[in-house]
N, C-alpha and C positions, 0 to 999 in steps of 0.2 A: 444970150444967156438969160437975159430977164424973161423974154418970152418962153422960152422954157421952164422957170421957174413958175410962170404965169400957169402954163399948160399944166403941170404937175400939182398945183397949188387946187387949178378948178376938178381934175379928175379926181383927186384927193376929194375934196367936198361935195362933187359928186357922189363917189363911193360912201363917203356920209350919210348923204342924205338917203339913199335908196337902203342902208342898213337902219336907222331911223323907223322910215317906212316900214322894213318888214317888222319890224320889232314891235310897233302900232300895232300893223295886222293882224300877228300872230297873239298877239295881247287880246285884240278885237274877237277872233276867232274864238281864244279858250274862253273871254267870256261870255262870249252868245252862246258857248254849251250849256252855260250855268240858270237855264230860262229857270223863271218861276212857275208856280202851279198856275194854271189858267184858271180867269173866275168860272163858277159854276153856275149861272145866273142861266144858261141857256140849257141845262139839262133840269130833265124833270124827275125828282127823287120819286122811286113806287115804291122804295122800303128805306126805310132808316138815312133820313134826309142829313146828312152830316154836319157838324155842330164843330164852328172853329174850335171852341173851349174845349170839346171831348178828342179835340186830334190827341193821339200818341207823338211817340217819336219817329216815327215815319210813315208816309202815304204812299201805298201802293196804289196806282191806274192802271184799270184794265180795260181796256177798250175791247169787245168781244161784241162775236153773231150766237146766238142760241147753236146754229146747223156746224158750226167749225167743230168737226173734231177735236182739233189742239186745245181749243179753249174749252172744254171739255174731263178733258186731259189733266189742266190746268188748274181748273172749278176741281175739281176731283182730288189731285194733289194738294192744293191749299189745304180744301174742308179735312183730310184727313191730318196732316198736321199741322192743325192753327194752334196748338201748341205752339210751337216755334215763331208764331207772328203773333206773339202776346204783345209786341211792343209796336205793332201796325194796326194802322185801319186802311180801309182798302173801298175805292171805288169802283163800282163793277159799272158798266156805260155800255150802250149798244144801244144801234138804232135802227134795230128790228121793232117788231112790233110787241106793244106792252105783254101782250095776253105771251108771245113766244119767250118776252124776257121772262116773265114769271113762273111762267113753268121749266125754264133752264135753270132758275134759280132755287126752287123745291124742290129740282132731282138735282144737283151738285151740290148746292149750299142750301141743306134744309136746316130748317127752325129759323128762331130772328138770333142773329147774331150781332152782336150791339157794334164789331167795330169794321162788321162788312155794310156797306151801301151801294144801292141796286138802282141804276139811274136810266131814263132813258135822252137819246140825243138826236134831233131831225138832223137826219143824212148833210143836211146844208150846211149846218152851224159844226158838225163834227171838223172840217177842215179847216174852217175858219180857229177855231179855239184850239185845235191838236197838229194843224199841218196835217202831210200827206201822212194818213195810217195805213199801216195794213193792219189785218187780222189774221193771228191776237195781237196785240200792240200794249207793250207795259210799260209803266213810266215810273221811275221810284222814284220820290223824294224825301229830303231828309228832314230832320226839325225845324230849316228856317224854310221850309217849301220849296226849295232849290231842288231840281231837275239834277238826279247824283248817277242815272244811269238810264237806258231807254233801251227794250229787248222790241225786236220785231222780229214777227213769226214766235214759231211755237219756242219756250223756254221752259227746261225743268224747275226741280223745287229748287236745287241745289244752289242753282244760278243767283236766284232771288234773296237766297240765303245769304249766301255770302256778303249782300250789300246793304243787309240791314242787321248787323251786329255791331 
């Protein structure tokens, strides 16, 4: 009788500890969603170098090629209503070459626009600082720079909207 009390007693504490456990993980889990913004020490601003003190209330990342369609697409839907991203600033990154970011960035996003910024990133240091991207690759974050949503591949305006209100 005792050994069976024994047996029931450790399965019991058993089943404890591996609820425990998951309950860590999953803890673990939701908060490795919550990354912060990556420093920017390894991109090189060619327009409007960004300025902690001028962030809004949230930072959109764009990681883009000049030649992508979608981000195109993308460049195109912003510029037409940045209206609606009054309360964004947004980093456009690609690491094509300067001469091709700049001229993607004067037919989609023309004129200087104080809360867009035009970066470029060697190919090496992009996966190290953002992990595996694709393109287009978006990153929103929110007022305390926490990582609030991540779109891979092509995403409309709508999308973006909805998670900076």
């Amino acid at each position: 009788m005792i050994e069976k009390r024994s047996f029931v007693f450790m399965v019991s504490i058993g089943f404890l500890i591996i609820f425990i456990l998951l309950l860590v993980y999953f803890k673990y889990v939701e908060l490795r969603g919550q990354r912060g913004l990556p420093t920017s020490k390894n991109i090189i601003w060619i327009q409007n170098k960004p300025l902690r003190e001028n962030y809004k209330f949230f930072l959109i990342v764009l990681i883009f090629h000049p030649d992508c369609d979608y981000c195109k697409y993308e460049a195109t839907e912003i510029f037409k209503n940045r209206e609606k991203f009054s309360r964004v600033n947004f980093w456009w990154i690609s690491y094509a070459k300067k001469t091709e970011i700049l001229t993607f960035k004067n037919k989609y996003l023309p004129g200087n626009i104080d809360q867009m910024s035009i970066g470029f990133i060697p190919i090496d240091k992009l996966s190290n600082i953002f992990g595996n991207v694709t393109i287009p690759h978006i990153y929103i974050y929110n007022n305390e720079k926490l990582l609030i949503k991540e779109f891979k591949g092509e995403t409309k305006i709508e999308a973006l909207i909805q998670y900076i209100k």
